[in-house]
C-alpha positions in Angstrom: 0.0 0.0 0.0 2.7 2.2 0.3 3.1 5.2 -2.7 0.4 7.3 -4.3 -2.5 6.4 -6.0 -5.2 8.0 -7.4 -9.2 7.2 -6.7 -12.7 7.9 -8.3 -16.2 6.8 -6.7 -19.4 7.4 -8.0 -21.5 8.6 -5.2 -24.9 7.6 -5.3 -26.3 9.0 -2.1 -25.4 12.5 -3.2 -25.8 12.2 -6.6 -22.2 12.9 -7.5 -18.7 11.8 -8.0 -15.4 12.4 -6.0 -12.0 12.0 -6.7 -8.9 11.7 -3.9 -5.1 12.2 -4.5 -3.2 9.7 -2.2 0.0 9.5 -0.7 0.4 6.5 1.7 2.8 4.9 4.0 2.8 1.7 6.3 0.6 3.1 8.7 -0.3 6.6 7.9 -1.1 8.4 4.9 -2.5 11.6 2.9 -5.2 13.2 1.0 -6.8 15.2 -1.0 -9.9 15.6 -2.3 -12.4 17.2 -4.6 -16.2 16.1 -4.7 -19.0 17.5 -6.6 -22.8 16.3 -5.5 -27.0 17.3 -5.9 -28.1 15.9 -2.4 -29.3 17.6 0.0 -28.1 20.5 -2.2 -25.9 21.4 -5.1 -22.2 21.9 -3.1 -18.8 21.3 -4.1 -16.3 20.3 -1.3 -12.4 20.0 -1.1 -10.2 18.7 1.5 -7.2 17.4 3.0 -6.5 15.2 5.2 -3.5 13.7 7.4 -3.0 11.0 9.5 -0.3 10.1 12.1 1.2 6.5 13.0 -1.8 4.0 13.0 -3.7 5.6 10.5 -5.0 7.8 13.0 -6.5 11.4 12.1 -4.2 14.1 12.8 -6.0 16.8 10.6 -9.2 17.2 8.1 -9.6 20.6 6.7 -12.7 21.0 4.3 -14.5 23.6 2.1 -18.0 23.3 1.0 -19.6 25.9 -1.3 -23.0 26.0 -1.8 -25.6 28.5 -3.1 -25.5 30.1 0.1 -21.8 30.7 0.2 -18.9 28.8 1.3 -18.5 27.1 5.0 -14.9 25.8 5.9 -14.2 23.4 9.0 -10.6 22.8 10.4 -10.8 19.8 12.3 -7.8 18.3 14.9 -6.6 15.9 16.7 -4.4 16.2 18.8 -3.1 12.7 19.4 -4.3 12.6 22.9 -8.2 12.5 22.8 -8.7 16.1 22.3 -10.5 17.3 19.1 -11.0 21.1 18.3 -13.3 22.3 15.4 -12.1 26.0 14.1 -10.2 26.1 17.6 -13.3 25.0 19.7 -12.9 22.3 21.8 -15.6 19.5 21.3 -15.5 17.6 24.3 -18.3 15.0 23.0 -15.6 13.5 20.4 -13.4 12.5 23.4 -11.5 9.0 22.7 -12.5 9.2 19.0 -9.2 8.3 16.9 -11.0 9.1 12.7 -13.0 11.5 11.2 -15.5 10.7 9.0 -16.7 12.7 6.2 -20.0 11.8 4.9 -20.3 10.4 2.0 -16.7 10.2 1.3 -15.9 6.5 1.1 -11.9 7.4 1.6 -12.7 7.7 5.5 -14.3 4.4 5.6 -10.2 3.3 5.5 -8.9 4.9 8.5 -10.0 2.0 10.9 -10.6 -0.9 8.7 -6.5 -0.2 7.6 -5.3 0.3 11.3 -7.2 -2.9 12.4 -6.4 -4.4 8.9 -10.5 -5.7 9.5 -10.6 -6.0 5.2 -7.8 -9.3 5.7 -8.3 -10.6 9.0 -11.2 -11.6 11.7 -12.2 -9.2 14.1 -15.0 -6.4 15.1 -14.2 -3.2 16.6 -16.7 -0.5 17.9 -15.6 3.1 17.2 -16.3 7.0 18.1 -16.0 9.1 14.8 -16.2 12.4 14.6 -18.6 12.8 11.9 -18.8 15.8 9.7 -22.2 16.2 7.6 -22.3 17.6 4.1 -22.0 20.3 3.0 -23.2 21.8 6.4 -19.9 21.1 7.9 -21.3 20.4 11.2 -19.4 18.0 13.4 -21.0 15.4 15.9 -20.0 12.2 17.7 -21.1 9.2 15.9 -20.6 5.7 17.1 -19.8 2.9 14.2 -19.1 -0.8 14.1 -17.0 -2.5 11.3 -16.7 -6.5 11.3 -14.7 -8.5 9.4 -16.5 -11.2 6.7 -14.4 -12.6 4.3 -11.1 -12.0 2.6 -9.4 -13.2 -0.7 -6.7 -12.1 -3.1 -9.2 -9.2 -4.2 -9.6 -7.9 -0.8 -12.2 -8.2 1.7 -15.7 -7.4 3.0 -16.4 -5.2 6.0 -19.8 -5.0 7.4 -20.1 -1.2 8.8 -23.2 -0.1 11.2 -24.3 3.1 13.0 -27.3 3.2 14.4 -30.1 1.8 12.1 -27.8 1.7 9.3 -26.0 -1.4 7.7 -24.0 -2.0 5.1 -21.4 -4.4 3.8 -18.2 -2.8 2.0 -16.1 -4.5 -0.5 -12.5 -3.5 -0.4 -9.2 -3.8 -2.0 -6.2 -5.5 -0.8 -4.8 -2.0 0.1 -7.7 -1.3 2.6 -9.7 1.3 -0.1 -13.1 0.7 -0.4 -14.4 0.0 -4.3 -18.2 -0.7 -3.6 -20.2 0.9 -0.7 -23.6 0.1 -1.4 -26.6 2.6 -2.3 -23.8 5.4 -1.6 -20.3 4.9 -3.6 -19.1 2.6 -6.4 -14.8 3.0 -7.4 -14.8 3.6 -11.0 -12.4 0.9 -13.2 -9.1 3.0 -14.3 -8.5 3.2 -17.7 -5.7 0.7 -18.4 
């Protein structure tokens, strides 16, 4: 997994398509991203994120333009438990370790990679910090992803919040390729 790559999904749930610019290590890595979608509104959004040791989120800075204008959101971590939004501390998001910004199927890697749950058995419960689009707005959000099977294409991860279930396919690097009803990876021209 370790270099750069370059990823496409379709988005169904908004309607759109986004594309992230990859640069990975042996456990961290970073991105950036551009995603264009019609649900719940027209918006555009970029952002970057990085990661620390463990593939855990150091940093997620996003803009989101919309007819109404354009929001921006500087999220941390500190490493330590603490999270700030624009320099607010959000106590709430205490002992999350990933961010998770909706429907961007690129965070869906954070903890399946650290917990390598797309190749091997396991189930883990985490605390995201969640971050809605293209409101910005940043809440706790508890998630579950369990391990199903794995093969020389990848694996399947089943991830639930809430009332919501799903069963993600992804590639032997940890990247998801089919999130169903909200992203597909689109095939690279060879």
């Amino acid at each position: 997994m370790v270099g750069s790559r370059v990823l496409t999904w379709e988005v169904t749930e908004s309607k759109g398509y986004e594309t992230s610019w990859i640069t990975s290590g042996a456990r961290s890595l970073r991105a950036r991203g551009r995603a264009v979608g019609t649900v719940p509104e027209p918006y555009w959004i970029s952002y970057e994120l990085d990661t620390a040791d463990g593939f855990v989120t150091r940093r997620l800075c996003v803009s989101a333009e919309t007819a109404s204008g354009t929001h921006t959101l500087d999220l941390r971590h500190d490493g330590e438990g603490r999270w700030t939004a624009d320099g607010e501390w959000l106590p709430e998001l205490g002992g999350a370790l990933d961010c998770d910004l909706g429907p961007c199927p690129l965070t869906n890697t954070l903890p399946v990679l650290r917990h390598r749950l797309h190749l091997t058995p396991g189930e883990r419960e985490f605390l995201m910090a969640r971050v809605s689009v293209p409101d910005l707005a940043v809440r706790a959000s508890q998630q579950t992803y369990t391990h199903l099977e794995s093969g020389g294409e990848g694996g399947r991860v089943r991830f639930s919040s809430g009332d919501h279930r799903s069963d993600l396919e992804f590639d032997p690097d940890g990247f998801v390729v089919d999130y169903p009803r909200t992203a597909r990876r689109l095939a690279v021209a060879p």
